[in-house]
SETIDREN-754691 format. One record per residue (C-alpha): residue number from 1; residue in one letter; chain; x, y, z. Coordinates in Angstrom, 3 decimals. Example, Ala and Ser with C-alpha at 12.3 -4.5 7.8 and 13.67 -1.06 7.14 Angstrom:
<recs>
1_A_A_12.300_-4.500_7.800
2_S_A_13.670_-1.060_7.140
</recs>
This chain:
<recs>
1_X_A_-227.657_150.818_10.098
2_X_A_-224.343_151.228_9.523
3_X_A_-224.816_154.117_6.909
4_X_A_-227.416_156.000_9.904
5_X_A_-224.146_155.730_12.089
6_X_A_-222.173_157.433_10.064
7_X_A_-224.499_160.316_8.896
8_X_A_-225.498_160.651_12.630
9_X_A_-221.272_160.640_13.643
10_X_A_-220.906_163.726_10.544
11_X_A_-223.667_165.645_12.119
12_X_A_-222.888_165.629_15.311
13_X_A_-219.400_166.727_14.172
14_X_A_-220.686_168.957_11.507
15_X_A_-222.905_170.477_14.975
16_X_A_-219.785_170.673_17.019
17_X_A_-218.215_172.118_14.444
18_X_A_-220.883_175.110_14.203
19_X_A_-220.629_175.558_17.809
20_X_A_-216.752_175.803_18.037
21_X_A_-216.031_179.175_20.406
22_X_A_-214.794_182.406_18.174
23_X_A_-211.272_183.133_18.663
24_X_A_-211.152_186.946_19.938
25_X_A_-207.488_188.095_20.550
26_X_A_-207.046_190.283_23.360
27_X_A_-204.253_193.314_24.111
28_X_A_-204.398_194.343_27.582
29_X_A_-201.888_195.961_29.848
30_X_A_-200.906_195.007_33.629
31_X_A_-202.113_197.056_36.042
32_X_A_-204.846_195.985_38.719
33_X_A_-207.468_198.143_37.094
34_X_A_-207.298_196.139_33.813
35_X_A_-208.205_193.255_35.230
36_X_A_-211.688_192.720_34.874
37_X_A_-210.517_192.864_30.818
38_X_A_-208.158_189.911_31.994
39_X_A_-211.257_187.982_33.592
40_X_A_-213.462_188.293_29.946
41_X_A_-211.054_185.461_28.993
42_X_A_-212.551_183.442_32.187
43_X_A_-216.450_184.810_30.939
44_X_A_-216.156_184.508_27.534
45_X_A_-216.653_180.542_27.160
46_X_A_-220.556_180.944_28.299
47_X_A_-220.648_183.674_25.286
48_X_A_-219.099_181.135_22.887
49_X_A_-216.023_182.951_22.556
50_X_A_-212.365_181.558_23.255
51_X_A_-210.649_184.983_23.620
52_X_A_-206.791_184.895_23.718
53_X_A_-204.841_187.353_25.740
54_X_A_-201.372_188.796_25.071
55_X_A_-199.701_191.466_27.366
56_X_A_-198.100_194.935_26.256
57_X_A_-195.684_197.429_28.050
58_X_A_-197.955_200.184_27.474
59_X_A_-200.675_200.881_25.404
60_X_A_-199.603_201.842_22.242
61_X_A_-197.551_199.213_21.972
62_X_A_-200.916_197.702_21.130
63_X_A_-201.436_199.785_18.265
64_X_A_-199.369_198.342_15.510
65_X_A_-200.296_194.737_16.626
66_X_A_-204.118_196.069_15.513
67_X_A_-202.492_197.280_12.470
68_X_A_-200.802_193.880_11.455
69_X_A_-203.912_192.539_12.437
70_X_A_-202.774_190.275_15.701
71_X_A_-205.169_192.014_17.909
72_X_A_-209.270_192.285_17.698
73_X_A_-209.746_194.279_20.839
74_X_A_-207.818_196.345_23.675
75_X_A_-207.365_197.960_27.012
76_X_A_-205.324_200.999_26.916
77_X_A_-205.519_204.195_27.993
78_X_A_-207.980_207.073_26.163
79_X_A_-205.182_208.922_25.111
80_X_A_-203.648_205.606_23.403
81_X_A_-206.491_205.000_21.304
82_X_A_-206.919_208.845_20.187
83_X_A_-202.990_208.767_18.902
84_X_A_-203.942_205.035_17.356
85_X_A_-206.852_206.801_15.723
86_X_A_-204.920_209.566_14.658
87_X_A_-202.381_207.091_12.800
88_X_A_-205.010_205.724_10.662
89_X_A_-205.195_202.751_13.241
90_X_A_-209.209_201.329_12.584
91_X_A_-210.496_200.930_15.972
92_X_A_-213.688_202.318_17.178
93_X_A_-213.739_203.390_20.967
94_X_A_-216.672_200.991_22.526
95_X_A_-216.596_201.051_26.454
96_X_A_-214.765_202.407_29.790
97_X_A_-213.322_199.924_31.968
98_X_A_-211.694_202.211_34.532
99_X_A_-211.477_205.277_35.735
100_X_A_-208.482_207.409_38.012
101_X_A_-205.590_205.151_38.286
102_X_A_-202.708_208.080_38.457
103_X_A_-201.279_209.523_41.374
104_X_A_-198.594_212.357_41.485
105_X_A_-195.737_210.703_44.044
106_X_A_-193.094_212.864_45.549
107_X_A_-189.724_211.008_46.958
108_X_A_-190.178_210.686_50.537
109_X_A_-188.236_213.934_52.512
110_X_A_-187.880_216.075_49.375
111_X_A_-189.790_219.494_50.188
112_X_A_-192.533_218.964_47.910
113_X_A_-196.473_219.158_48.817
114_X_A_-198.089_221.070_46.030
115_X_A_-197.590_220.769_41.892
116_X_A_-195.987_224.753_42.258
117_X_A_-193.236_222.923_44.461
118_X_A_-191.996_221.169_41.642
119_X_A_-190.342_223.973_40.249
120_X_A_-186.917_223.269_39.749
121_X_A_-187.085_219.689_40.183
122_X_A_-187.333_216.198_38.000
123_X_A_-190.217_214.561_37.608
124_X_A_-190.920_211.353_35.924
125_X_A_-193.614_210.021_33.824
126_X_A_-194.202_207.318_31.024
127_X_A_-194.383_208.553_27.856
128_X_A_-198.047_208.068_26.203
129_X_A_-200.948_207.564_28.649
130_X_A_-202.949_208.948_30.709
131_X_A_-200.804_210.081_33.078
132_X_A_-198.401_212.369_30.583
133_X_A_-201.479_214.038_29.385
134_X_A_-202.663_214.571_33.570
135_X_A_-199.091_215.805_34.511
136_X_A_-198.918_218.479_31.545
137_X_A_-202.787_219.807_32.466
138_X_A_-201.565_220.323_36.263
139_X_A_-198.075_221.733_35.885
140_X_A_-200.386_224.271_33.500
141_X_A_-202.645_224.541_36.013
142_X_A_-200.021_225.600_38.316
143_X_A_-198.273_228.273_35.917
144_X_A_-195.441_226.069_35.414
145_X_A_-193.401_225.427_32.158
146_X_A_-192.022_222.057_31.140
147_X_A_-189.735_220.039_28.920
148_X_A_-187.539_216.611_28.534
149_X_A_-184.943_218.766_28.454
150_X_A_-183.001_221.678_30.870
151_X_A_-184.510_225.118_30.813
152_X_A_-187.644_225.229_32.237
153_X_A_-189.706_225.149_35.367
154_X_A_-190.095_221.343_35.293
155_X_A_-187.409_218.630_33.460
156_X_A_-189.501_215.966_32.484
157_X_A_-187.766_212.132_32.721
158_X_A_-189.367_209.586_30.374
159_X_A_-189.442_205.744_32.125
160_X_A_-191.185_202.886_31.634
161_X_A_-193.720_202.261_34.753
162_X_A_-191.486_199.928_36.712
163_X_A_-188.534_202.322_36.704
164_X_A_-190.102_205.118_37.588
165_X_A_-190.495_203.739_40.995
166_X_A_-186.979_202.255_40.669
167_X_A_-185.180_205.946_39.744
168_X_A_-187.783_207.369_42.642
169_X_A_-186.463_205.557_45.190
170_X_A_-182.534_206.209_44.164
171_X_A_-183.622_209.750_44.418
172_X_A_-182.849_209.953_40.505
173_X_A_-186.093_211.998_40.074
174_X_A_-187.632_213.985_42.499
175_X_A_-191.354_213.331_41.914
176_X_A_-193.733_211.424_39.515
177_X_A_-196.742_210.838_37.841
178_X_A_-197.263_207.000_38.071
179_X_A_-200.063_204.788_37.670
180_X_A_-201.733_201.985_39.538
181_X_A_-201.049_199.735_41.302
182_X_A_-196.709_201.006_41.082
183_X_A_-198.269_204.803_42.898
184_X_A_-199.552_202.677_45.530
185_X_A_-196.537_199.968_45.944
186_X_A_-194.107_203.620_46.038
187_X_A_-196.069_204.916_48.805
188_X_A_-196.911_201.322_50.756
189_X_A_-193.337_200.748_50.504
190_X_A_-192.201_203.787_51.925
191_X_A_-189.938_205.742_49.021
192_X_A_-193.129_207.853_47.811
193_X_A_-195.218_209.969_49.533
194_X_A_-198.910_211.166_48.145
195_X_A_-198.857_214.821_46.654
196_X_A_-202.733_214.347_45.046
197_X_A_-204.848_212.332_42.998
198_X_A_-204.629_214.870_39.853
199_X_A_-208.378_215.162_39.089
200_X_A_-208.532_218.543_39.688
201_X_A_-207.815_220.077_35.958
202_X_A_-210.127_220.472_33.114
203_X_A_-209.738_216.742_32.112
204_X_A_-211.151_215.615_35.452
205_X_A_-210.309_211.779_36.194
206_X_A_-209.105_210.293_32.867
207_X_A_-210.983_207.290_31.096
208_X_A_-209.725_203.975_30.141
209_X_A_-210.690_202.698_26.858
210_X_A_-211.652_199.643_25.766
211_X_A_-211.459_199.488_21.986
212_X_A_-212.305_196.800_19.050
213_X_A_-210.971_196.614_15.190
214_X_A_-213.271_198.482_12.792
215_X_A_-213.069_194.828_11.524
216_X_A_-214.642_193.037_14.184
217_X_A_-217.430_195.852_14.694
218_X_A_-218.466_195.561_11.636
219_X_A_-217.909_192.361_9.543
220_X_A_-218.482_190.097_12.673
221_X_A_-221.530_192.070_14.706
222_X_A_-222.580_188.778_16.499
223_X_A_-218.933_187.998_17.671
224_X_A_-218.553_192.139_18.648
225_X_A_-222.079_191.874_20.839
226_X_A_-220.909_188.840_22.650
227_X_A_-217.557_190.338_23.816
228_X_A_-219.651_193.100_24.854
229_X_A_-221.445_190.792_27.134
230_X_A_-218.620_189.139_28.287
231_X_A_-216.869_192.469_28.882
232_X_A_-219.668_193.953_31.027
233_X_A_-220.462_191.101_32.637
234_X_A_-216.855_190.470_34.252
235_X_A_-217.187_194.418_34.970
236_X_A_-219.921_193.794_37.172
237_X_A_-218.545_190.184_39.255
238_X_A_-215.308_192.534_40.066
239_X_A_-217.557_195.349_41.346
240_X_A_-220.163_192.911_43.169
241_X_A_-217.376_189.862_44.648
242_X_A_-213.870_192.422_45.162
243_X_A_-212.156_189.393_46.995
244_X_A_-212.236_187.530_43.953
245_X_A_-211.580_190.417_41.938
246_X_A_-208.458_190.360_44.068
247_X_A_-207.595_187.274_44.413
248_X_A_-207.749_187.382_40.151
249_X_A_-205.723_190.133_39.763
250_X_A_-203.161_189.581_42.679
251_X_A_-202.215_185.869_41.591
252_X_A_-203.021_185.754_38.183
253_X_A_-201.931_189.118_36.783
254_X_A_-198.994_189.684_39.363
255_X_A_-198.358_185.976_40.656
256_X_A_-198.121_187.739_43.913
257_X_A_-196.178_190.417_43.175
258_X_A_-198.227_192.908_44.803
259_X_A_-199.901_193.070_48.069
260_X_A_-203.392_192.979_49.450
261_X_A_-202.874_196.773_50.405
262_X_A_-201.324_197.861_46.982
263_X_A_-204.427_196.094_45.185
264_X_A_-207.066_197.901_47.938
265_X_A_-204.954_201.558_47.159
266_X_A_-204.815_201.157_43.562
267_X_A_-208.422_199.784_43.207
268_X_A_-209.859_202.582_45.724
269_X_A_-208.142_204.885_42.655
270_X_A_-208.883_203.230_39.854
271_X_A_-212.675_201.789_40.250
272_X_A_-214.117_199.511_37.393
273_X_A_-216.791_201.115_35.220
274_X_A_-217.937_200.395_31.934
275_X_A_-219.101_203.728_30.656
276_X_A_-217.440_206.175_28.467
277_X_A_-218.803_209.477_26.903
278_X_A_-218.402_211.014_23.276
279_X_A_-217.508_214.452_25.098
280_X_A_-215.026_213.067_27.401
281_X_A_-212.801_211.427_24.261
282_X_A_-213.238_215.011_22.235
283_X_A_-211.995_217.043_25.544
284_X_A_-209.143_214.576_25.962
285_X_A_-208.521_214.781_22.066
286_X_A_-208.485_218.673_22.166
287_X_A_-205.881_218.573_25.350
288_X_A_-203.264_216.171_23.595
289_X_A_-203.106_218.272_20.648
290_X_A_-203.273_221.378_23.286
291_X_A_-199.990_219.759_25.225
292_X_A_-198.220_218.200_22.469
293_X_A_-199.489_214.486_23.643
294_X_A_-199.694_211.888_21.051
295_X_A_-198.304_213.801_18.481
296_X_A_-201.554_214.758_17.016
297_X_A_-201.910_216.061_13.239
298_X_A_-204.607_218.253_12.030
299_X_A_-207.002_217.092_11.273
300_X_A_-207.471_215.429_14.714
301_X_A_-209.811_212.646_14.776
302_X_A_-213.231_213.678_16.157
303_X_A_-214.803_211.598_18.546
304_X_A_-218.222_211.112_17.489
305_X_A_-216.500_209.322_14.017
306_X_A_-215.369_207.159_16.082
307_X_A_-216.689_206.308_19.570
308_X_A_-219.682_203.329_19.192
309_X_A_-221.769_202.832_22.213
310_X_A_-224.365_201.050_21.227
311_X_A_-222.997_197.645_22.040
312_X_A_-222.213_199.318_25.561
313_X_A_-225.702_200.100_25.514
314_X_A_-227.532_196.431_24.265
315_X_A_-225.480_194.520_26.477
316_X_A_-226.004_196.976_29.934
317_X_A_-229.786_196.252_28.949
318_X_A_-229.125_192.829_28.674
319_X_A_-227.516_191.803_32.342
320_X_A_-229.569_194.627_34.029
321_X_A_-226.868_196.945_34.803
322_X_A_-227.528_200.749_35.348
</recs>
């Protein structure tokens, strides 16, 4: 009896051993659009998967944590991924999670409406996202010339996110491309005033990317499929229950940092999605080489070497989502 006790006591923890959750380690970045990435951590215990998050300034800060292999999936912006890529970083592009999210912000009283009024003045932007790559396509748009340094139309100011809105308010820059939920908190606050949501160029409203290690895709399939689930299906609660989507991101993201009316503006920007197209990463690819984003070298990665939907795909068919 005794020897059935302890055969049954090794299976059972030979079972619960089987069944232990996969450790997934997640980069993500704070801003209230990323946080249905956030909640996968809450979702991913019904997929059997413990996944572990870590926060980065921007996103490709994320890149050489892939490299050194501390990271198995992200949340960054498209143009992130593409300069990852172009590094020799082994990530395949897998989902959107967001779409929008940028706003061009004047300082409140300078005589600035339109992108041809910035002529002359300073405008700020971080360095490597979404919203570089959106300023340089509507400053071209508007026949104006640009640089980080004196002598043309535009002086560029590189900041990080949070002193953009910091140097806008001080009047240290006259203008800036800033993303959500900071363009919302300059204008709710009173320093910033809307110029437009730049969606107007070529590039239309830019992509975020969710991407996973070349790694994970393909020596763990299983493990990849799951986080697709979890990923999609913490899409669709945000979309469906946006009080708890708020409540999430407010106090758990921000610990109340930000207010119901900067989460409403920079979500009514920024809407969840899930879907991203093979065209929409090669047109964003052919504009950062075409502006000087990212850095790119020739041969620039092409995207249909490196975007994977079909775990987009199997898990939208799954939970029923169009």
């Amino acid at each position: 009896m005794f020897k059935q006790c302890l055969a049954a006591a090794a299976l059972c923890a030979a079972s619960l051993h089987a069944f232990a959750d996969d450790v997934v380690r997640l980069g993500n970045l704070k801003f209230a659009h990323y946080g249905a990435v956030s909640y996968m951590k809450v979702i991913g215990p019904k997929y059997g998967l413990k996944i572990e998050e870590r926060m980065f300034a921007k996103g490709v800060d994320i890149m050489p944590a892939i490299v050194a292999g501390q990271v198995d999936v992200s949340a960054s912006a498209l143009d992130a991924a593409i300069a990852g890529r172009a590094q020799g970083v082994p990530i395949y592009a897998v989902a959107g999670f967001a779409k929008g999210g940028v706003r061009l912000v004047a300082r409140k009283g300078a005589p600035i409406a339109k992108v041809s009024d910035l002529k002359g003045k300073k405008v700020g932007v971080a360095r490597g996202g979404a919203q570089e790559l959106i300023l340089y396509a509507e400053l071209a748009k508007a026949g104006l010339t640009w640089s980080d340094k004196p002598g043309k139309d535009v002086q560029i100011l590189f900041m990080a996110y949070a002193d953009l809105n910091q140097a806008l308010a001080a009047g240290s820059i006259d203008a800036m491309c800033q993303s959500e939920p900071q363009a919302s908190q300059a204008i709710n606050k009173g320093f910033g005033v809307e110029m437009l949501k730049p969606y107007d160029t070529p590039l239309g409203e830019p992509v975020r990317a969710l991407v996973i290690t070349e790694k994970l895709y393909k020596e763990k399939p299983d493990v990849a499929q799951r986080l697709m689930y979890a990923f999609v299906e913490a899409t669709d609660f945000f979309i469906q229950h946006p009080q708890a989507a708020e409540k999430f991101v407010r106090e758990d993201m921000f610990k109340n940092q930000i207010t119901t009316q900067d989460f409403t503006d920079a979500i009514s920007n920024s809407p969840y999605s899930y879907d991203l197209s093979t065209s929409h990463v090669q047109l964003t690819t052919d504009l950062m080489k075409k502006y000087g984003v990212g850095r790119l070298q020739d041969p620039v990665p092409k995207a249909g070497d490196w975007v994977k939907l079909d775990l987009l795909a199997k898990a939208k068919t799954k939970l029923n989502i169009k």
